[in-house]
Backbone as numpy.savetxt, mean C-alpha at the origin, in Angstrom:
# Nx Ny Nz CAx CAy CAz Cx Cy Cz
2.51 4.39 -3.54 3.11 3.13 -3.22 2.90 2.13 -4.35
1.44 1.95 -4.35 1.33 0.95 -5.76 1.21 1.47 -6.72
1.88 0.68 -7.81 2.07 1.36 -9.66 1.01 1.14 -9.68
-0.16 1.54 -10.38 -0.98 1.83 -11.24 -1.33 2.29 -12.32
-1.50 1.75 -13.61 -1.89 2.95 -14.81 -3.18 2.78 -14.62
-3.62 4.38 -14.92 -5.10 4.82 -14.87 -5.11 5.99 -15.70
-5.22 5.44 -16.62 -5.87 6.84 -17.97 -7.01 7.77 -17.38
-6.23 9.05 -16.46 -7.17 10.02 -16.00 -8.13 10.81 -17.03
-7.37 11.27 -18.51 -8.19 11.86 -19.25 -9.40 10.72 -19.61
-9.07 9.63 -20.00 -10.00 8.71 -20.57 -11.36 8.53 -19.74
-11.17 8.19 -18.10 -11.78 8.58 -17.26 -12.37 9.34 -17.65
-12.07 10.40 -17.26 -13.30 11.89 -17.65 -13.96 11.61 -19.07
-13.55 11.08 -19.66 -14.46 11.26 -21.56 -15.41 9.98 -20.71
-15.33 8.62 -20.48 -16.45 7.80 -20.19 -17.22 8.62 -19.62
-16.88 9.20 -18.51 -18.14 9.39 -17.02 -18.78 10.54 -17.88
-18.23 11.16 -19.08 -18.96 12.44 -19.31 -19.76 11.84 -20.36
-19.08 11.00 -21.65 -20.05 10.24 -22.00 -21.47 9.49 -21.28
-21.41 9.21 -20.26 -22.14 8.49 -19.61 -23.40 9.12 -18.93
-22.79 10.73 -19.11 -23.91 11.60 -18.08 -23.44 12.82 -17.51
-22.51 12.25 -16.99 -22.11 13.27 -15.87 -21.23 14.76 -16.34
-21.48 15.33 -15.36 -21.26 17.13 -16.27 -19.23 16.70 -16.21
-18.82 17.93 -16.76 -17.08 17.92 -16.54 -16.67 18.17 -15.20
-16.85 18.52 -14.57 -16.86 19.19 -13.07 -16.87 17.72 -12.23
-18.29 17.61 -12.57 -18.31 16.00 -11.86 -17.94 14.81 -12.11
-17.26 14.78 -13.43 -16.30 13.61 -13.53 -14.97 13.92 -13.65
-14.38 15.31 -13.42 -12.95 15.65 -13.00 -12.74 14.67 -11.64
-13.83 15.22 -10.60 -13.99 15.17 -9.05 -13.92 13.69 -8.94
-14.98 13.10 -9.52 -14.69 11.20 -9.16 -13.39 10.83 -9.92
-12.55 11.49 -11.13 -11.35 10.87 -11.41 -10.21 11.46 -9.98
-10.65 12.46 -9.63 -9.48 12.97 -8.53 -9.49 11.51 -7.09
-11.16 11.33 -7.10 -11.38 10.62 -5.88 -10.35 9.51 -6.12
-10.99 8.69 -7.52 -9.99 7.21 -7.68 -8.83 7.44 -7.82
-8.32 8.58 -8.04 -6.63 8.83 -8.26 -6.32 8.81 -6.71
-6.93 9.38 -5.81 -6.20 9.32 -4.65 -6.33 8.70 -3.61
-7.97 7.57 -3.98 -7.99 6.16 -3.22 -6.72 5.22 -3.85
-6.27 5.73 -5.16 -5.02 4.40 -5.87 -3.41 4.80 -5.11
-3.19 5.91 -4.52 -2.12 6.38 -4.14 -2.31 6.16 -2.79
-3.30 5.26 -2.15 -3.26 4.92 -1.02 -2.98 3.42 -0.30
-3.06 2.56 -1.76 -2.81 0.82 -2.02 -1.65 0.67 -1.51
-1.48 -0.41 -1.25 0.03 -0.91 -0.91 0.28 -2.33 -2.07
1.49 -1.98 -2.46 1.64 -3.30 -3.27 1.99 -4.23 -2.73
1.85 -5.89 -3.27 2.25 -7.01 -2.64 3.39 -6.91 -2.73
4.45 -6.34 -3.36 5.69 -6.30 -2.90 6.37 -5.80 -2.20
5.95 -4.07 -1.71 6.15 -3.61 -0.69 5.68 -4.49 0.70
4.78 -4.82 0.71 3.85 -5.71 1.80 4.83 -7.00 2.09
4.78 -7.66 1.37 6.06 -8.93 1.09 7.40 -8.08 1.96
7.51 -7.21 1.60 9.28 -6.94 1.85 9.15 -6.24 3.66
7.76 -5.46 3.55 7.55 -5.25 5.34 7.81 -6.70 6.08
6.74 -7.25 5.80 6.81 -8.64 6.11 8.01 -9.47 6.53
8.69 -9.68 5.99 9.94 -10.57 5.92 10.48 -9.23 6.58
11.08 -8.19 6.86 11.17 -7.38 7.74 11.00 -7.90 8.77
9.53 -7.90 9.39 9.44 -7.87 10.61 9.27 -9.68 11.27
9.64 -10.49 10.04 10.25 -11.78 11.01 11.97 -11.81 11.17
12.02 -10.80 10.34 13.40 -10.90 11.02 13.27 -10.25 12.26
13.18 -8.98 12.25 13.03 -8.69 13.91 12.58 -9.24 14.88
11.26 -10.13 14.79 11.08 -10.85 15.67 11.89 -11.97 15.88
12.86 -12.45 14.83 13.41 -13.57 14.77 15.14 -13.14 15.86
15.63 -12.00 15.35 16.23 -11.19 15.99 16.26 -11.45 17.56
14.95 -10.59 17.94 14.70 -10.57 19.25 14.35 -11.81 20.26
13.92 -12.62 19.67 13.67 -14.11 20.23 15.12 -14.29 20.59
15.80 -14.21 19.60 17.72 -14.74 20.04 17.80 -14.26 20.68
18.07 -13.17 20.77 18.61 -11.89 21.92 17.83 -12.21 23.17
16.59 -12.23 23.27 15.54 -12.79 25.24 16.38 -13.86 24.93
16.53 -15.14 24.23 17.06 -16.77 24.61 18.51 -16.35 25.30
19.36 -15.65 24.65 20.88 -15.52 25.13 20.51 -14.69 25.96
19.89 -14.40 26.37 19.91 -13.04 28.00 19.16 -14.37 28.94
17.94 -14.62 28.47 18.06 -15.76 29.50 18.82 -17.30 29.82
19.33 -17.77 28.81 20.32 -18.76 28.99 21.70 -18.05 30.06
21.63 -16.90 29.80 23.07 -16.40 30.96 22.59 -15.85 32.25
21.40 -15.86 32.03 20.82 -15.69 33.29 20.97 -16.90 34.32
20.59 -18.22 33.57 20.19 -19.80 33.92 21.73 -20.22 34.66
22.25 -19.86 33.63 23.85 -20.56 33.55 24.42 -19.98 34.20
């Protein structure tokens, strides 16, 4: 959903620089790659949003004119 750039190889050279074997900094670049494919962007979010006041905005009309012809 959300764009992200994330230099996966680069990833792995820090964490291996840093300590960690290849194995185990493949595994934490896989983790953050697929906590980032789980974000939602503010623009998708924005566009649900305004979505669902229209529907509610929608449906408010629609109960008012069912009950105004009810009244009337």
């Amino acid at each position: 959903m959300a764009t992200i750039t994330f230099d996966t190889l680069e990833a792995v050279r820090r964490l291996r620089d840093a300590g960690y074997e290849e194995k185990q900094a493949e595994a934490i670049v896989r983790v953050i790659g697929d906590a980032q494919d789980r974000l939602v962007s503010t623009e998708h979010f924005d566009s649900r949003f305004t979505l669902l006041q229209w529907m509610i905005g929608i449906n408010l009309t629609v109960t008012l004119g069912v009950l105004w012809k009810l009244v009337h």
